[in-house]
The first five atom37 places (N, CA, C, CB, O) and aatype in JSON, in Angstrom:
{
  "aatype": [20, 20, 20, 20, 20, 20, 20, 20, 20, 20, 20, 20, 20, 20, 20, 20, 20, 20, 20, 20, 20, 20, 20, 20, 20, 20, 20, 20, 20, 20, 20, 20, 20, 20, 20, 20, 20, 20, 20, 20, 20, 20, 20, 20, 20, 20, 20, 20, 20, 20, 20, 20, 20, 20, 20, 20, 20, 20, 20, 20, 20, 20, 20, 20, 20],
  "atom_mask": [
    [1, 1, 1, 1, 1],
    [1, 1, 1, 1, 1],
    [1, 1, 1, 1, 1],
    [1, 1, 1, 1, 1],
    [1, 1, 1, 1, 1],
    [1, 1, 1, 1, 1],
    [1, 1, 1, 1, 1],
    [1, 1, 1, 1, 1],
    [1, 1, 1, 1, 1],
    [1, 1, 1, 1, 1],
    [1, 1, 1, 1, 1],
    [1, 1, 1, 1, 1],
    [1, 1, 1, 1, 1],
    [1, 1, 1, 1, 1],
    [1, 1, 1, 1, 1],
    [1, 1, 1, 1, 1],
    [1, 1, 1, 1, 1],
    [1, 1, 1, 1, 1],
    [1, 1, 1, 1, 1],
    [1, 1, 1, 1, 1],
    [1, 1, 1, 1, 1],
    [1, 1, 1, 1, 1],
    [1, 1, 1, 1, 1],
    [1, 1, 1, 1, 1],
    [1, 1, 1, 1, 1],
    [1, 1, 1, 1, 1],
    [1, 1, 1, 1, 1],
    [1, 1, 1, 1, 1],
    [1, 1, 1, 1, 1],
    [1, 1, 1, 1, 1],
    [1, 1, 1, 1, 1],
    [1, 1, 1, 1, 1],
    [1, 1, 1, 1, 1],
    [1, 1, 1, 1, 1],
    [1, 1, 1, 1, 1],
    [1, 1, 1, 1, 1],
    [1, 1, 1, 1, 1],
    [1, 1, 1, 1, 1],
    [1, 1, 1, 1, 1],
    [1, 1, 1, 1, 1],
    [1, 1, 1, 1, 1],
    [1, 1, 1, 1, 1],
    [1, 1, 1, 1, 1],
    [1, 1, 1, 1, 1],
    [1, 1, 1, 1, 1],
    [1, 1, 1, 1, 1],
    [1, 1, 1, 1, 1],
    [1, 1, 1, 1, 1],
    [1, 1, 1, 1, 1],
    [1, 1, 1, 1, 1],
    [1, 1, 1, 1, 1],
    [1, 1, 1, 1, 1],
    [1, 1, 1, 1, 1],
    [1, 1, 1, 1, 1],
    [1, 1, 1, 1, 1],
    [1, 1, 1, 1, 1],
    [1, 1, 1, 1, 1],
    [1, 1, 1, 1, 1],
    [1, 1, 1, 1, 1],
    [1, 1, 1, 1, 1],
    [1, 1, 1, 1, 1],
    [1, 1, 1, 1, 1],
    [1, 1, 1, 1, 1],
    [1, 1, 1, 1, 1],
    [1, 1, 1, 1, 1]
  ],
  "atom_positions": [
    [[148.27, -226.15, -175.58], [148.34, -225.86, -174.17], [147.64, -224.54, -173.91], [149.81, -225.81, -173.68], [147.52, -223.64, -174.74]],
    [[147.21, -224.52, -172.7], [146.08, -222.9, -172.68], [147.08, -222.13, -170.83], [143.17, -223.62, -172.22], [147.34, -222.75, -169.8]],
    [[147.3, -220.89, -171.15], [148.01, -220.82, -170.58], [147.28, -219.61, -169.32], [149.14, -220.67, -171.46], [146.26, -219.1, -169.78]],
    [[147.54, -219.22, -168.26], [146.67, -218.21, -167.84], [147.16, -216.78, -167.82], [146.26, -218.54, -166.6], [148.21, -216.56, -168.42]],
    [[146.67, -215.96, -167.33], [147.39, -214.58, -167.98], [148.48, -213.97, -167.13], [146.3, -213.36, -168.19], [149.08, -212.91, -167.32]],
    [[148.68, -215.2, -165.81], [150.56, -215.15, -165.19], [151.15, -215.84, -166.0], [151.09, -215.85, -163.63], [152.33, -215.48, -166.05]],
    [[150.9, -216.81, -166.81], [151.98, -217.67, -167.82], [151.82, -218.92, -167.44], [153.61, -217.34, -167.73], [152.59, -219.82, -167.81]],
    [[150.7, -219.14, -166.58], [151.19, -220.36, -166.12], [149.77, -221.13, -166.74], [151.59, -220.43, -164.29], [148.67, -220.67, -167.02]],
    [[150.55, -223.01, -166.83], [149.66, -223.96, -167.34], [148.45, -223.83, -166.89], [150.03, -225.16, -167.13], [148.33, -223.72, -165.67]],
    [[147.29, -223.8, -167.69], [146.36, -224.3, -167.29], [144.89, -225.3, -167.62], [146.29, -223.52, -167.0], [144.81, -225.09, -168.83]],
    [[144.33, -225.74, -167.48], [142.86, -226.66, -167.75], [143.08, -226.87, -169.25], [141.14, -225.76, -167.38], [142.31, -226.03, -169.72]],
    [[143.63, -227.44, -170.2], [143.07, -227.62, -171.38], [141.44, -227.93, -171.35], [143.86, -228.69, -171.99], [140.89, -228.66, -170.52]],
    [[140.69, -227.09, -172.58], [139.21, -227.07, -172.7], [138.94, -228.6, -173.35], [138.63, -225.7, -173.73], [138.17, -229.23, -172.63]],
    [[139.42, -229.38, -174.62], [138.54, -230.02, -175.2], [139.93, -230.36, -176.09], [137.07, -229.28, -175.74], [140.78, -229.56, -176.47]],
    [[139.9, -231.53, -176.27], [140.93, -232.61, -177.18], [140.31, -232.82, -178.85], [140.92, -234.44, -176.29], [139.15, -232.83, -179.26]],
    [[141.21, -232.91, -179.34], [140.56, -233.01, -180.82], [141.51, -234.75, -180.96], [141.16, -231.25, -182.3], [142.58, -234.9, -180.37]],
    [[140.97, -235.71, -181.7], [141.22, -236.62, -181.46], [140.8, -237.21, -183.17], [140.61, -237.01, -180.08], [139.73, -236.86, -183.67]],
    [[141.65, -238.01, -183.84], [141.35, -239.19, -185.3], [142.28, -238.53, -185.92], [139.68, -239.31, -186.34], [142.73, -237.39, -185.79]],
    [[142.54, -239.5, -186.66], [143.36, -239.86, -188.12], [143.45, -238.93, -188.51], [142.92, -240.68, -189.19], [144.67, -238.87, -188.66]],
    [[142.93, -237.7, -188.96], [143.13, -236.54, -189.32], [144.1, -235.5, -189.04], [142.31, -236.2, -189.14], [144.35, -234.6, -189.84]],
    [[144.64, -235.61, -187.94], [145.32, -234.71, -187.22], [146.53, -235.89, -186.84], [144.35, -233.92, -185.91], [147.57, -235.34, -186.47]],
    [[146.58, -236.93, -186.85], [147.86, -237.56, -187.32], [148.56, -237.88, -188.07], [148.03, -238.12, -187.2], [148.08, -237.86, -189.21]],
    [[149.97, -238.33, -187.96], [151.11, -238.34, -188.82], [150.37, -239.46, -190.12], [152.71, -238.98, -187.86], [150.85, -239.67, -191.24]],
    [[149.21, -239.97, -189.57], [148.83, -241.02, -190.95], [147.57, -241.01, -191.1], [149.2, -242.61, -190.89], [146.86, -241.91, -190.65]],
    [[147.21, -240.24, -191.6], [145.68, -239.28, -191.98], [145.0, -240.67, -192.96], [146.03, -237.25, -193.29], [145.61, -241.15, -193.92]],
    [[143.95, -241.05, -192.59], [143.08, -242.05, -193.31], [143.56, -243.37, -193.08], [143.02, -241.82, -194.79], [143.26, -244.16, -193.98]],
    [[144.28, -243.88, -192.06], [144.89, -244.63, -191.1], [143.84, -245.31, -189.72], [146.03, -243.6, -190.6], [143.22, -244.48, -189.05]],
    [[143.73, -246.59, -189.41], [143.27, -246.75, -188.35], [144.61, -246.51, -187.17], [142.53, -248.12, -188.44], [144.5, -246.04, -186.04]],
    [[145.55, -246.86, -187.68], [146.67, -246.81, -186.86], [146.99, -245.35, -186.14], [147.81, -247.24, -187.74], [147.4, -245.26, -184.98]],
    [[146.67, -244.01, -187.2], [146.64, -242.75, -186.88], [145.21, -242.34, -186.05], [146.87, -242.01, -188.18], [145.42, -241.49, -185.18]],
    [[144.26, -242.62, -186.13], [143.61, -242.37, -184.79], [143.88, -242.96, -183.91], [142.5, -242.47, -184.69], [143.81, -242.25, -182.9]],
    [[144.31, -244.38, -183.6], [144.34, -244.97, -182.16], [145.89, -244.05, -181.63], [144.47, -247.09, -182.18], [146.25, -244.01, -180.45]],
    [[146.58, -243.42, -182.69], [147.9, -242.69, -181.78], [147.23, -241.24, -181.89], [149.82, -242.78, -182.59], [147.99, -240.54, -181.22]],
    [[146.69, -240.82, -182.15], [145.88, -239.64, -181.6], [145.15, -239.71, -180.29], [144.89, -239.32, -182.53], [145.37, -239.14, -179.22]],
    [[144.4, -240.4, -180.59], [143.17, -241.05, -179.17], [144.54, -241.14, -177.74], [142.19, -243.52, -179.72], [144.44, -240.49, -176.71]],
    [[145.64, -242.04, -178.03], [146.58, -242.38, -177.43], [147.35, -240.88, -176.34], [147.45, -243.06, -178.64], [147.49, -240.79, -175.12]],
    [[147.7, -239.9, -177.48], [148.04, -238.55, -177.2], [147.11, -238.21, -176.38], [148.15, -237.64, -178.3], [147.59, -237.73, -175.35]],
    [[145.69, -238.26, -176.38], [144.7, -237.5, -176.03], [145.0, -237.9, -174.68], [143.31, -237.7, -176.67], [145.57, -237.14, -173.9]],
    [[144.6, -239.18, -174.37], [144.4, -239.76, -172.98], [145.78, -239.24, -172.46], [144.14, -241.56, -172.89], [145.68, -238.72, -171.35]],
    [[146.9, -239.24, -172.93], [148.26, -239.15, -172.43], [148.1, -237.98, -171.85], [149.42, -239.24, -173.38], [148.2, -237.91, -170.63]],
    [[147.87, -236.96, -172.54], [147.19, -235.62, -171.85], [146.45, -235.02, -170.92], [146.72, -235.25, -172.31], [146.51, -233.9, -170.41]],
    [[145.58, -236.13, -170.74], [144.22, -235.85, -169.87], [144.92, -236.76, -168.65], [142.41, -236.52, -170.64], [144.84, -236.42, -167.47]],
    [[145.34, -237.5, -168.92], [146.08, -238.22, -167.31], [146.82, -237.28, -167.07], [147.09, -239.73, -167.24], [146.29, -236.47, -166.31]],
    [[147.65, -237.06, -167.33], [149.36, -236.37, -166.82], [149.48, -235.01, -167.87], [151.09, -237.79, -167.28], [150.24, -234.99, -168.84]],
    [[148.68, -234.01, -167.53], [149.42, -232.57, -168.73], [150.33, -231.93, -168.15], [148.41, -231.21, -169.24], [150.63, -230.84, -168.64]],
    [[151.11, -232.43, -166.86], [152.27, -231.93, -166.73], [153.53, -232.41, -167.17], [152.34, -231.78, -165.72], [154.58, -231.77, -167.02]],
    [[153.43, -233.78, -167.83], [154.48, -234.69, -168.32], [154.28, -234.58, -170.27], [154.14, -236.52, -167.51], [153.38, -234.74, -171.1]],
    [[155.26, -234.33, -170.25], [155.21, -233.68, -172.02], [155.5, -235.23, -172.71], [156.88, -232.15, -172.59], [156.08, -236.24, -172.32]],
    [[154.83, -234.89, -173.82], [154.61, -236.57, -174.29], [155.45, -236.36, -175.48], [152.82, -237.25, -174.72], [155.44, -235.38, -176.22]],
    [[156.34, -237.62, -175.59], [157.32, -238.03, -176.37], [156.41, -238.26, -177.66], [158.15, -239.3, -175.76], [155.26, -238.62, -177.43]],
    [[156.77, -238.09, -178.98], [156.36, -238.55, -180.38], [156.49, -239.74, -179.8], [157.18, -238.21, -181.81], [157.13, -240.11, -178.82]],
    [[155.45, -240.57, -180.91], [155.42, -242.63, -180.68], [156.67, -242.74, -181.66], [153.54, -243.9, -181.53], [156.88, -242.23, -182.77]],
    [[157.23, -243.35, -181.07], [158.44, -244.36, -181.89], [157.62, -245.32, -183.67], [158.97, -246.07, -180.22], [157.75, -245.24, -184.89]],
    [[156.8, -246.15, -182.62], [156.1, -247.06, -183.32], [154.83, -247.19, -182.91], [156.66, -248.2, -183.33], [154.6, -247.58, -181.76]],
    [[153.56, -246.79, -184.03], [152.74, -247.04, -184.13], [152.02, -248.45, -183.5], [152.83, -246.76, -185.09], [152.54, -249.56, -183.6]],
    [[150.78, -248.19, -182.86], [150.06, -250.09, -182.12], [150.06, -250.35, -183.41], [148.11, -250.49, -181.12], [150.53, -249.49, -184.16]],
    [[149.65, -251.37, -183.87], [149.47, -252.85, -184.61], [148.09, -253.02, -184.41], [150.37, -254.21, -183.97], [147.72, -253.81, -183.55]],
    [[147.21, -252.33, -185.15], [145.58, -252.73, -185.23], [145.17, -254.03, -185.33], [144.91, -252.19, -186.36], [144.41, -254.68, -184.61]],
    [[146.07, -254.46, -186.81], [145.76, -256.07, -186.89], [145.63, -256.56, -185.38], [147.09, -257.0, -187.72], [144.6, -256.54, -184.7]],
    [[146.88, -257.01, -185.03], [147.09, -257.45, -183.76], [146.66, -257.67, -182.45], [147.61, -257.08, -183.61], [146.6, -258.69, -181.75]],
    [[146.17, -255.74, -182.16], [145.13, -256.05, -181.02], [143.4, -256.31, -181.31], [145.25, -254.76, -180.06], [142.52, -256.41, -180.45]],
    [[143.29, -256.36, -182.56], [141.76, -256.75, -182.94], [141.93, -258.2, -183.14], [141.08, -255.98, -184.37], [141.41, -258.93, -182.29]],
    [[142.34, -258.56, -183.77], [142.33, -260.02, -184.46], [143.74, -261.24, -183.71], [142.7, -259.64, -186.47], [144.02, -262.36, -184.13]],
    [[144.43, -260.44, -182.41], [145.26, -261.37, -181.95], [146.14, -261.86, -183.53], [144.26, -262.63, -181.08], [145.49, -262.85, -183.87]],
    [[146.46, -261.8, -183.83], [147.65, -262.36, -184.98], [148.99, -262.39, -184.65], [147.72, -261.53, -186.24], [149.82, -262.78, -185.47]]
  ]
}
């Protein structure tokens, strides 16, 4: 969060986003919940985002299974 020099919220600059920086590093599942965070952020950065319960299902939404 980037804050201004009254304290208050402001503009995040630039999202860092992949598997790397999620709970499952070398994961397709951990970038799409990164990517996920990201957008969650960039819509609404006044609504604080809950940890995912449960990871999407890559299989699933690629291949319908």
């Amino acid at each position: 969060m980037v804050y201004d020099s009254e304290g208050k919220l402001g503009d995040a600059s630039f999202f860092i986003v992949g598997d790397q920086i999620s709970s499952l590093p070398g994961w397709q599942e951990g970038a799409i919940a990164a990517a996920l965070h990201a957008i969650s952020r960039i819509a609404r950065p006044d609504v604080a985002i809950t940890p995912l319960l449960n990871l999407p299902d890559t299989r699933l939404m690629v291949e319908g299974i």
